[in-house]
Structure formats: C-alpha cells, structure tokens
C-alpha angles and dihedrals in degrees: 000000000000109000090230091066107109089234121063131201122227126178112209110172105298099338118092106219103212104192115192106194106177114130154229091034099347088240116183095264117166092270093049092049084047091056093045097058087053093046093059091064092034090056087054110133097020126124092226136357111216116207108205138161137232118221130027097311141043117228100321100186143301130303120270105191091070088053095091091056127068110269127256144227126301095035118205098257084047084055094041085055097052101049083047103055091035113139077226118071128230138235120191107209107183148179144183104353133005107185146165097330094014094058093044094047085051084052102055086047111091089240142015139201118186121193114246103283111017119144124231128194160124110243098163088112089070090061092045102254145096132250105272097189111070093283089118090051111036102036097064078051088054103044108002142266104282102036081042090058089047090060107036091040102050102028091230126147139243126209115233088242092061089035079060097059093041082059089248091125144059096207140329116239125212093172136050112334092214101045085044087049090045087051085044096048094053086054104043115167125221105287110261133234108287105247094250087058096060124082137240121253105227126246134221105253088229095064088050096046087043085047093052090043085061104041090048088057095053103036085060087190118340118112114203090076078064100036095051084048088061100041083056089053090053083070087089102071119058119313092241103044087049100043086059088051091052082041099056094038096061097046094058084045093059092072087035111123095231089052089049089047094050090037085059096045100056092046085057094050082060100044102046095057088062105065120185085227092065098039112128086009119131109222109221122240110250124186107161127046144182126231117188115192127041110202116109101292093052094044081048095057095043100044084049084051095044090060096049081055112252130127123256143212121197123195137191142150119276135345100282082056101047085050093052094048103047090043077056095059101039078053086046083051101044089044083063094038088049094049085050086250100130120024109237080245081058096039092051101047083045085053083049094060094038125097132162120192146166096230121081086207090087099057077059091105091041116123091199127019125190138207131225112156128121126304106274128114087212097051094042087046088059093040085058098039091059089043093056086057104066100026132082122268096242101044113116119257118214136188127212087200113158098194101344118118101247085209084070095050099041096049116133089016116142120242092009090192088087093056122103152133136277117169113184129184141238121288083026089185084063124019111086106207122102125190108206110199126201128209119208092259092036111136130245093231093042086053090047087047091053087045084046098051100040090065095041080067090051092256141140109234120187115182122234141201117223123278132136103294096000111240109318106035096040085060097046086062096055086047091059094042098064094033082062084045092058087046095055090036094053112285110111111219088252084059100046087045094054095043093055097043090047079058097057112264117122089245151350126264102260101043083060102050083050094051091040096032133255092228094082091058101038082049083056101047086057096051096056096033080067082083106009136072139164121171098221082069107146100227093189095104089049093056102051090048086046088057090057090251095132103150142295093311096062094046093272154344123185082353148043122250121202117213119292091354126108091204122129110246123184116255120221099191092043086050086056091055092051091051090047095051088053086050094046089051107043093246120154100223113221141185116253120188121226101264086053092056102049094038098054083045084046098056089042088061088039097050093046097048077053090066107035082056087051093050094058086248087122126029097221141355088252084068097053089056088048102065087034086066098030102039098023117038085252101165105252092210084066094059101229127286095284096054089038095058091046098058115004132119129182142154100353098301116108116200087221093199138082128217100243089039082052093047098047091052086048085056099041088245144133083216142101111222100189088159137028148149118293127245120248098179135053111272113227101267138190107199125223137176098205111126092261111029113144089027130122113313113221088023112114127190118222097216118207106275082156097057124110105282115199134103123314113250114263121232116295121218108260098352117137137182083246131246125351124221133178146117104215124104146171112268134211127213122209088212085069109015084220134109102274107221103224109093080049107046142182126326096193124098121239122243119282120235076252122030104197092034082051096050095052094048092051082047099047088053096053106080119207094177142025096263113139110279086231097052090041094055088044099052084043096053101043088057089044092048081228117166113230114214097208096190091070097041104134119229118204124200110277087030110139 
C-alpha cells in the first residue's frame, strides 16, 4: 500500500491493525475506499483485523463533495462487501461519530465496541438521499425494522449505550479502545452470521402504515424521509436484489433538486460561520454574562446562556419585575425538563449560576452584556449608559435591535470597538438562528467573541451590515410587501396563506402576523411613514389595526378565531376591506393560481437578498439562505431564496435569474459578486413601501395580464387556511412594560443600490389597471430612464 494512502495497514501478532487518517472526519472519500480494498487482502493471515480511526471521530459519513460528480470505482457497497465476506474478520472500533458510510462500513464488520458516548446514524435524509451503501438493508437486520425506520427516516442519532441494548453492539467500552479491542481478540467468539444473511422480523402493516402517517406530516413536503421508508421496506426481498435497488435510488438522489438544495444548505451553515471579517481574530472567553430585559426575548436569551454554561445576570427594573423575569426563566427551565430536554440535575446547577436583580451593579463583573428591551433608540441608549458605568472598559456591549441602527444606540458610548449586534429570535431558547451585527469601529476579536458565542449556544450566527431591519427582517418586509401586493391586486389572505404553506413554509404571512401581532409593525409603519411617504402605500394592514383586529390575542386579526381555537377562520368583514381598498384604488381585481402567488413572493425575496448581497449588507448569497431557513421557516429542502432562484422550477413558471446574475445587475457589473466585504454604516435610503422597493434595479417583472380575470371568490362557510403553526411570539419587557417589536419586525424595505432606480422598479411592478404588464414596464421604463435587462425578465404562467 502506497504510504500516501490515508489508511494505513500494521501487523501485531495476530491482530491486523487498519488505520483510517483522513481528517477532519475520516469520510469515505475515493482514496479511503481505495485503501480499504487493499486493507482487506493486507489484513490476510491475521486473527483479527481491527478497523480503527485517527482523530475525534471514526468514519462520520461520505464525501460530498464528490456527490456532483459520477461515481468511481470501487464503489462503497462494493467495499462493505469486502470487508463482510473477508477470510479476516473485522472489529469496528469506533469514537465520536459513525455515521452514513461509517456506520455502514461498522455494520458490514462481525462485531463491533464503541467507546461511551459515541454517536451512530444514518443522516443522509437531511441531505435528501438515501443510504447507497447497504444502510437501508442491514440495519433493519441489525436492529430491527421499526427502530430501524426512526433512525434512517429522521437522521437522527443513537448513543452507543441505547444501540447496546438494540443489540447493535458487542460491548461498550468506558476505558481504553485498544486494550478493550487486545482482551477482545484473545477471546474471540464464533464469527457471527454476516448481516445479509439474517433475516428480517416481520412487522405488523399497521405500524408501518402509523410510522409513514407520521413521517408524511413532518417531512411537509420533503421526500427522502419517504423515500428512505420505502428503501427499508425493500429489506424484505432478497439482500442482493434490494441493495441494487438502494443502490439505484440514491444515485438518482444525488441530481435531484431537493439533494442539491439541502447540499447547499449544509455547506452554508459551514461558510458563514467563518467571516472574512473575523479571519486571523482570537474570540474571548466569557463566562458571565448580563441580560437586561426579562420579558420573553431576554428569558429567552438566559435560559439559552445558561445552557451553553455561562453564568448569567439578569436586570430590570424593580422588584415586580425582577419577580416576573426570573419566574420567566424557572417556566423557560421546567418546559425543557418536561420535553426530556435537561436533566433536574441540569435544571437545578443552571438555577445555581442564575440571578436576576434590580441593580446594574451586579452585571459589573459580565464579559459580555446584552440588551432586550423595547424598540427605542432612547430607552436601549440608557440601558447602555448605565451599563458602561459599572462594566469594565474593555467588556463587550450588545444590542438585541430588531431594525434600530445600533450607531444610534451606541452613541456617546466609551471604547466603541466592543459594541456590536446580536439579534436573536423568538423564541431565542430555541430558534437557531443569530444575527451578529457589526458596527463601523467593531473589533476583529468582539465580533469573533459574538461567532464564537453564538455556537457555544448551539446556534447559527451570520454576521450583518447595517440596513433597516439587517437581513431577515428587512426581507420579511419585502415578503409582506408583495404578499399585500398580491391582496390589493386579487389574492385573499387565505389564498396567499395556502399557497405559501403548499410551498413549503410553516405558514403563510398573515397567519403569522395574527399569531405574532400585527401592532409591532403598524407601530413601525408609523414610525417610517414620520419622514417618509410614498402614495402606492398599501393601507390594508392600517386598517385592520385601526379596527382593533390586532391578532389572535385580541380575538383576531386577517383572520377569525373561534373561542379557545387557534385555527384560522375567513373573515367576511376583513375580505370587504380588501375589496374596498382595489376599488379605491382603481385597481381590476384578478384571479391568481397558487404557483403565481408564491412565485411573484419568491422573486421578491430573491431580488431584495440580491441586494442586500450587493450593499455589502451580506457577505454571499449563501448567507442570505441561511437566515431564510434559520430565522423564516424557509424549507430547507428548497435551499433558501437565493439558491431557489438560481435553479427552481415549478408549475410552469421559470425564475429565469441567479443570485449572483441578480446581484451583478444590482451592482451595474459584469460581475458576480458572490462575496464582499460587509457594511458597517447605514446606506443612504429612500423608503419606499411599494411591493418591491429596495429590489433589483434593471430588473423588470412581467405580471400575469394573461391570468383569469373575474371576481375573487367570496368567503365560504367554515372554510380555513388551514393549521397554524409557529413558534414565534410578541414579547414584553419588564424595562418598558410594552410589546417589544423584535419577534415582529419591520415592515419597511431596505434601501436599493440605487434609490430612484429602486423606487421606480418597485413602481413599475404594482399594477393600478389593467394595462399589459409588458407595456406597462416599457412605457415605465422609458420615463425612468430604467434599463431593462431583458435576460432576467421573469415570465408567469398566462404571460404572454
């Protein structure tokens, strides 16, 4: 065996040493499988061949970056098989994580010894495939059909200690692997059955059909979880005959849009912890941090501390409040005990390191301290002057600003380089995602600090330049803009609901402003609209607020609530305002089908992450998708906007643009831009509350002309939108007793590369008549003096 080959062959005595060093997780990349083949006739003569890996982790999976090519020789269940029907037989001796291919390869070995606490599975579901190298067949040999359908059909893991008692172990080991491995090698048992060979216990049809009822309702819409159910069912025929068909199915999974989405996906979630702005910087080490504010958001935050194992502070204002907050956290803390997520052991040393207190004296010894008080510049700026008082000079400031400038906030403030952003969501013990801010003067090492703490509490960060409502929430806003669009222009909000959620989001736009509130963001508008005004404002949302229909919690909102139900009901009187807004504006209401709907939403989020991308604001397109999926209920097996722009197709309407073709016309380049440099400072905005202001300038969108035009159905007796479901939720914050505004953030667009370009483009998509959409665009852009870039103009279906 060459000695560049990452395994590696020793002879002691009569055990076969098989050594597999190929960091940084030892996946079966073409050079391991190689090495392997050659290891099954370099291990000939021996007692035992040990397989064994270098590093923190056995064999955790394949290598995907070889998945976009066609596969080569030899070919992983041609390894499997070997190592299976060697005249050696083999030991798995494993760590940390076996996974995908690991785990396939440990199973094709006689025994296997795990060390306490290694992880076993087969995650390939969460990349939208199916195991291709005998997982689907031998592990329903090896544990049994339905535990083996919990595993392959959710991704999730096993610990070595519950494998054990699913006989999918020989022994768990606490102690040394190898010595473990010597005392197992002088007294070897009898060889057992190879897995093919065994045969499957069979299963009550109920339980399967049970198991795929359930599998169907959390995959909404994803279909590995149901393709790898049916690949463990193929266990039944002959191993051969199934393994080919494994075999066959996930490598035509492999160019399947929903594979390449979630591909995409889990390579983001790596880059974007990795800035250039934090490249070469050292994190601090905090262990005690400050939370002012205990309302939900900043329970949220120090209960979510408190898990990552820091000690934490929490402030307000007096002692009611104090009692309130900390009440917040013990309920935050018996939700997880209750869901088996801490142990009471857990609950209570987490207790031991928690105060909440009235006196800012006590965050004095705090590394990092972090804001979550209501939305106003004047309220967070006395939060951090009193702050600055009793920290050190040096301890690290952040905001929990939703849409705020944290220039503003931080104004006056001593040493500015330890200020920053970090913008968690509702429910913040939960939701992964983690906004990271920076300010022009923040420091290499604070931003590090904030990267490095965000996954210490097991979250995604992505950091952000500053813009009216940073990433997320600045497309959210586009995204309700245009939903409201589709409203005045024809859609009800049942419509535009159904249509998002057949898509694949959790829920449509307006059940969530009715389970989140629609008072934050009216507050908002109102707010912008002090300086700002633009007469193709869409007033539907005022009206409702005006009406007292804030929500669910005030009896309703876009939607009807019966008593004591949470379900969506239409709204007669809501659908009238809608109709009366189209007539008062001279607008020709039309029928739009579902794909229309989400399409038209699905460019507008598309268009505006391309210029956030362009501005600085992100520093890819990749991070855009990130906090889409992360912050939004954006279906990860659709990849995120940006990816989905670049690449989907669906009923009959192409989104004929790419993310990096979108961001290099925002930009007036040939170029694609795919990274940059993030802002630290405000761009120079006009605001605008047209469906698409702050979207791609030069791009135009062809609307339907050709769609059905006719009246929009009327309400239909007991008909909903169907279930809502969300986690997110209006907060309030004992420093200020009021809503604060960040689970329910701006509605106000951010600035375009190009404001009046950006204005007019957000003017040429809202349509007042019935005019073509294509005349309409021309004659626009002719008095704008807009370039159209043909290439990316978007057809719909009926487009003509």
């Amino acid at each position: 065996m060459q000695q560049s080959s990452p395994v590696s062959v020793r002879h002691d005595g009569d055990i076969a040493w098989v050594v597999v060093d190929n960091p940084p997780v030892n996946a079966t990349s073409l050079a391991v499988r190689q090495g392997l083949r050659d290891a099954v006739a370099l291990v000939a003569g021996a007692k035992l061949a040990v397989l064994v890996c270098e590093g923190k982790t056995f064999i955790a999976g394949g290598d995907m970056s070889e998945f976009d090519a066609a596969p080569v020789a030899p070919h992983l269940p041609d390894v499997v098989q070997m190592i299976e029907d060697s005249a050696t037989p083999f030991l798995a001796l494993m760590h940390g994580n076996v996974l995908g291919g690991g785990f396939e390869i440990a199973m094709g070995c006689a025994w296997r010894i795990a060390a306490a606490g290694t992880r076993f599975g087969l995650p390939e579901v969460n990349v939208g495939l199916i195991p291709g190298a005998g997982g689907t067949q031998r592990l329903p040999r090896l544990i049994g059909l339905l535990p083996a359908i919990d595993v392959a059909c959710s991704g999730r893991l096993l610990k070595a200690e519950d494998l054990l008692r699913m006989g999918g172990l020989d022994a768990v080991e606490a102690g040394d692997l190898q010595l473990a491995a010597r005392a197992f090698a002088e007294a070897l048992p009898v060889r057992p059955v190879p897995l093919r060979l065994r045969p499957v216990a069979a299963v009550e049809e109920a339980a399967i059909e049970a198991k795929r009822g359930d599998i169907a309702r959390k995959s909404k819409g994803q279909k590995s979880p149901l393709l790898n159910l049916e690949a463990l069912l193929w266990s039944a025929l002959p191993f051969k005959e199934a393994q080919a068909k494994e075999r066959a199915l996930h490598l035509a999974l492999r160019g399947s849009e929903q594979s390449r989405a979630l591909r995409h996906v889990f390579f983001a979630e790596r880059a974007v912890v990795k800035p250039a702005a934090i490249a070469g910087a050292t994190p601090r080490d905090v262990r005690h941090v400050a939370v002012v504010g205990g309302g939900l958001m900043g329970a949220g935050i120090a209960v979510a501390t408190l898990g990552a194992g820091c000690q934490v502070t929490l402030i307000e204002r007096d002692a009611d409040a104090v009692s309130a907050a900390q009440q917040r956290v013990v309920s935050l803390l018996e939700g997880a005990l209750r869901r088996g997520k801490i142990s009471a052991a857990k609950m209570s040393a987490q207790l031991a390191e928690f105060r909440a207190s009235d006196d800012y004296a006590d965050a004095g010894s705090a590394g990092l301290a972090i804001e979550a008080v209501f939305e106003d510049v004047a309220v967070k700026r006395a939060v951090f002057e009193r702050l600055a008082g009793v920290m050190r000079a040096d301890a690290i400031l952040a905001t929990n600003t939703s849409y705020l400038d944290p220039g503003l906030i931080f104004a006056g403030i001593a040493n500015p380089g330890r200020c920053l952003g970090l913008h968690f969501f509702s429910p913040a013990h939960i939701m992964k995602l983690l906004e990271v801010v920076a300010l022009p003067g923040t420091d290499a090492d604070v931003l590090a600090t904030g990267f490095a703490f965000g996954k210490r509490l097991r979250k995604v960060p992505v950091l952000s330049g500053i813009c009216d409502g940073f990433i997320g929430n600045r497309m959210l806003a586009a995204y309700r803009r245009e939903a409201d669009c589709l409203l005045a222009e024809g859609a009800l909000p049942y419509q535009v609901d159904g249509a998002m959620r057949a898509f694949g989001m959790a829920m449509g736009p307006y059940e969530l402003q009715d389970l989140t509130g629609l008072q934050i963001a009216w507050a908002n508008r109102k707010r912008q609209q002090k300086t700002d005004h633009d007469a193709a404002y869409n007033s539907i949302a005022d009206q409702l607020c005006e009406a007292g229909r804030l929500g669910q919690r005030s009896g309703g909102g876009w939607y009807a609530y019966d008593a004591g139900s949470r379900t969506p009901r239409r709204e007669a009187a809501v659908e009238q305002i809608i109709l009366e807004y189209s007539a008062s504006q001279g607008i020709a209401r039309r029928n739009f089908t579902p794909e229309q709907i989400s399409q038209r939403i699905l460019l507008v989020l598309a268009r505006e992450g391309a210029a956030i991308v362009a501005e600085g604001i992100a520093e890819r397109a990749a991070d855009v998708d990130v906090v889409q999926v992360h912050g939004y209920g954006f279906p990860r097996w659709r990849g995120g906007p940006m990816h989905y722009a670049a690449s989907a197709t669906g009923g009959g309407a192409t989104l004929i643009t790419t993310a990096t073709a979108i961001t290099a016309a925002v930009r007036g380049t040939g170029d694609t831009a795919e990274a940059g440099p993030v802002k630290r400072q405000v761009p120079t905005t006009e605001h605008n509350n047209s469906p698409t202001a702050g979207a791609t300038a030069g791009l135009t969108v062809g609307r339907t002309p050709g769609a059905t035009a006719g009246p929009t159905p009327g309400p239909t007796p007991g008909e909903t939108p169907g279930p809502s479901r969300g986690t997110t939720g209006g907060q309030k914050s004992g420093l200020a007793s009021v809503p604060s505004a960040d689970p329910t953030p701006s509605q106000k667009a951010g600035p375009s590369a190009d404001p009046k370009r950006g204005a007019a483009a957000g003017r040429l998509v809202r349509q007042r008549t019935g005019q073509p959409a294509r005349q309409r665009a021309t004659r626009l852009a002719r008095r704008s003096k807009m370039r159209t870039v043909k290439k990316f103009t978007t057809r719909w279906p009926g487009d003509t």
